[in-house]
N, CA, C and O atoms as a DFTB+ gen file, in Angstrom:
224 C
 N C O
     1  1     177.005     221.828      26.710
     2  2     176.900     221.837      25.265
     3  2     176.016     220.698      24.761
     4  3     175.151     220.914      23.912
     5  1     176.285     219.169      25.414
     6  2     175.203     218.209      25.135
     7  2     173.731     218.801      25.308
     8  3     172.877     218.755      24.423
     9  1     173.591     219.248      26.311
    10  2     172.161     219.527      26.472
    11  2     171.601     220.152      25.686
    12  3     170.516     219.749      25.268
    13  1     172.269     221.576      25.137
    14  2     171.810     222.231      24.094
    15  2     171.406     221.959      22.597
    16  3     170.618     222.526      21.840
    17  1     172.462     220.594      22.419
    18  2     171.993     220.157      21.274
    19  2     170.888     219.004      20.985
    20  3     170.245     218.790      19.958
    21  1     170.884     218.184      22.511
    22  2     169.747     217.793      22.563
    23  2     168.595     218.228      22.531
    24  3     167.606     217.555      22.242
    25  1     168.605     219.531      22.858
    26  2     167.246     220.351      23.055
    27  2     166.900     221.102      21.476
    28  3     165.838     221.616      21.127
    29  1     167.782     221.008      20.931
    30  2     167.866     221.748      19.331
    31  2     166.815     220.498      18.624
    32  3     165.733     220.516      18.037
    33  1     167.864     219.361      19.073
    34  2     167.199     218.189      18.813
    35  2     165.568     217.993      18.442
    36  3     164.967     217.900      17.372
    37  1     165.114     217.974      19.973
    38  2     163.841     217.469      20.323
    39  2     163.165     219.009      19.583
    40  3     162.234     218.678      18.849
    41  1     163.343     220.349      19.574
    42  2     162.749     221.348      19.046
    43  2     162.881     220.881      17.416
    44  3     161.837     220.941      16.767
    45  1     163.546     220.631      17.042
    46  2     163.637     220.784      15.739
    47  2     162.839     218.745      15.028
    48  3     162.715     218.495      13.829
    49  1     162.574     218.001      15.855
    50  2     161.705     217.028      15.978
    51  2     160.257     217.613      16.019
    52  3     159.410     217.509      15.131
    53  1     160.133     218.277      17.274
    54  2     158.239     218.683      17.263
    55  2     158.212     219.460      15.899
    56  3     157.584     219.049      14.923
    57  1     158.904     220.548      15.914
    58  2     158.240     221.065      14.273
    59  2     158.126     220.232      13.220
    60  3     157.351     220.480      12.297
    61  1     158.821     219.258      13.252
    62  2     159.102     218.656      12.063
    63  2     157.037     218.150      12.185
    64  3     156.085     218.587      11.538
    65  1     157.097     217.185      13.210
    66  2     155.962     216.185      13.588
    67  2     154.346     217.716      13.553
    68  3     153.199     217.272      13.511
    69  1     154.529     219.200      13.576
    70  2     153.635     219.610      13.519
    71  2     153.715     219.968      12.179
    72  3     152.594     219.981      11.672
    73  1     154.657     220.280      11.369
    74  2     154.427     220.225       9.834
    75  2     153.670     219.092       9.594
    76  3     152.598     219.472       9.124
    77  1     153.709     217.560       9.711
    78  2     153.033     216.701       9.197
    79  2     151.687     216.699       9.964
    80  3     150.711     215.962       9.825
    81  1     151.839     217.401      10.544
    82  2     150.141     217.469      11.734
    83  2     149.411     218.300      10.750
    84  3     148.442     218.039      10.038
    85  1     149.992     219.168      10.867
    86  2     149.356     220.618       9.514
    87  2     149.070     219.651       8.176
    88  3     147.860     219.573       7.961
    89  1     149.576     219.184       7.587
    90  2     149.778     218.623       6.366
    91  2     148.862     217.513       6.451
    92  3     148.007     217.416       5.571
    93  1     148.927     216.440       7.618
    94  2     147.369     215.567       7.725
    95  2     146.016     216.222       6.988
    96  3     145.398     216.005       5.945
    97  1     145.860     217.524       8.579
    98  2     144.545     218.033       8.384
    99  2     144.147     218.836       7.528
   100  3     142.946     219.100       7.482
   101  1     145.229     219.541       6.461
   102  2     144.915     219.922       5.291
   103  2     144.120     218.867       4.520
   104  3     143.083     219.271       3.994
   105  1     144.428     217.632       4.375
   106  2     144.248     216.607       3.154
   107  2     143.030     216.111       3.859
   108  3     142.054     216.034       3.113
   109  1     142.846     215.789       4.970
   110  2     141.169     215.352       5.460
   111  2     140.405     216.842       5.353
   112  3     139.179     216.745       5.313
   113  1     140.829     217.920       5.312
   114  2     139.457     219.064       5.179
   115  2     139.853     218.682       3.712
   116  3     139.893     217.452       3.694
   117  1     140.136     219.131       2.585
   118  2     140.212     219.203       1.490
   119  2     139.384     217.472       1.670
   120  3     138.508     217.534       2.533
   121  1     139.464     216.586       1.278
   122  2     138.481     215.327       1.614
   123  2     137.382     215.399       1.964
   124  3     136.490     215.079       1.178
   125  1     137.043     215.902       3.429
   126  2     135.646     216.248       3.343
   127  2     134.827     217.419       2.455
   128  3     133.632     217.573       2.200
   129  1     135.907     218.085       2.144
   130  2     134.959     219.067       1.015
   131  2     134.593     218.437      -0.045
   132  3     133.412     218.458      -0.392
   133  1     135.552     217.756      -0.756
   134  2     135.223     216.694      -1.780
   135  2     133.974     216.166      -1.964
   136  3     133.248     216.302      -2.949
   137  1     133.762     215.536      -0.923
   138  2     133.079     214.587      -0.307
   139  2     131.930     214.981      -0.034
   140  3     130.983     214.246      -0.312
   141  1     131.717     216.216       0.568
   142  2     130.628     216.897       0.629
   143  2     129.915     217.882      -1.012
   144  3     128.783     218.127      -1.430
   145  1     131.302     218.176      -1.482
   146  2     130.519     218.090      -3.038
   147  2     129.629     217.349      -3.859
   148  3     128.553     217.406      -4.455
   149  1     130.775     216.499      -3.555
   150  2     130.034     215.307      -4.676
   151  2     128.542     214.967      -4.239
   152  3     127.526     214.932      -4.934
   153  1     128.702     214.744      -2.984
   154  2     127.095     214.917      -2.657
   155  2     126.019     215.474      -2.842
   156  3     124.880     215.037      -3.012
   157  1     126.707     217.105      -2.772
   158  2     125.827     218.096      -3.458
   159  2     125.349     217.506      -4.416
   160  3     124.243     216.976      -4.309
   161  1     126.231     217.441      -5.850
   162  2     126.200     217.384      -7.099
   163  2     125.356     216.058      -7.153
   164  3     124.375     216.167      -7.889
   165  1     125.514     214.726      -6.499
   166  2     124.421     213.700      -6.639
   167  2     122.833     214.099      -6.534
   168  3     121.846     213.923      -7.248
   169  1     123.159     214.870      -4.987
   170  2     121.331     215.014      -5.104
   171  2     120.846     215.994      -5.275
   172  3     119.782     216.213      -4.697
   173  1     121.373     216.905      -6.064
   174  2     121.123     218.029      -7.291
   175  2     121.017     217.316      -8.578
   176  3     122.116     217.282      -9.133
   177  1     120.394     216.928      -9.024
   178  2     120.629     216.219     -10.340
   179  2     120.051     217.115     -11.337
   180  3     120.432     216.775     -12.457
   181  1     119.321     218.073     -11.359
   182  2     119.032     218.710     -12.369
   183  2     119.273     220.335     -12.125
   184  3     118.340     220.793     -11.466
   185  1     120.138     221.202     -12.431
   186  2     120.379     222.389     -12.331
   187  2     119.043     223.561     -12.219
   188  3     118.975     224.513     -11.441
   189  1     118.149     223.185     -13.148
   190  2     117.166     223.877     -13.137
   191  2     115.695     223.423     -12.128
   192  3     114.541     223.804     -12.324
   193  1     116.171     222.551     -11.087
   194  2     115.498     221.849      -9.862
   195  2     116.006     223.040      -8.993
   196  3     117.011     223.705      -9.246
   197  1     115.068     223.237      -7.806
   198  2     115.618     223.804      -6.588
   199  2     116.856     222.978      -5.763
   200  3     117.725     222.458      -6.463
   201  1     116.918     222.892      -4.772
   202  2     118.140     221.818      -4.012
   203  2     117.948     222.305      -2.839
   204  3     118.351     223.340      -2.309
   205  1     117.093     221.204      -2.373
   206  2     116.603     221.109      -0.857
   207  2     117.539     220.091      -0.401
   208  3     117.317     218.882      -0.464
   209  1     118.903     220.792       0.196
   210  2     119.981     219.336       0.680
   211  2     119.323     218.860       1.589
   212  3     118.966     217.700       1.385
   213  1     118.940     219.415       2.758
   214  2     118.759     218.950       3.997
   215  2     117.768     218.376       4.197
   216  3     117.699     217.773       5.268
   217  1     116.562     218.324       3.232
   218  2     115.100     218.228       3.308
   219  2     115.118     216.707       2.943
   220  3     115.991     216.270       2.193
   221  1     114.011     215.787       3.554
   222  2     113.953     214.409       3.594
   223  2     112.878     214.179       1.850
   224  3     112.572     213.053       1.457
């Protein structure tokens, strides 16, 4: 019976620790999108300009 609840244990530990795994890498992609917006939007500065991102 110990064992079983140890093992409930440690199962019900990893999910916990991959919910917050999930929940990290939500908030760094949502971040780099941000991040990569705003960029857009800096070196776009005029709407009626083309937008050569990549171009030097």
């Amino acid at each position: 019976m110990q064992l079983e609840e140890k093992r409930r244990a440690i199962e019900h530990q990893k999910k916990k620790m991959e919910v917050l795994a999930a929940r990290q890498r939500q908030k760094l992609g949502k971040a780099a999108f941000l991040s990569f917006k705003s960029f857009l939007l800096k070196r776009c500065s005029s709407s009626l300009r083309r937008c050569y991102v990549f171009s030097s």
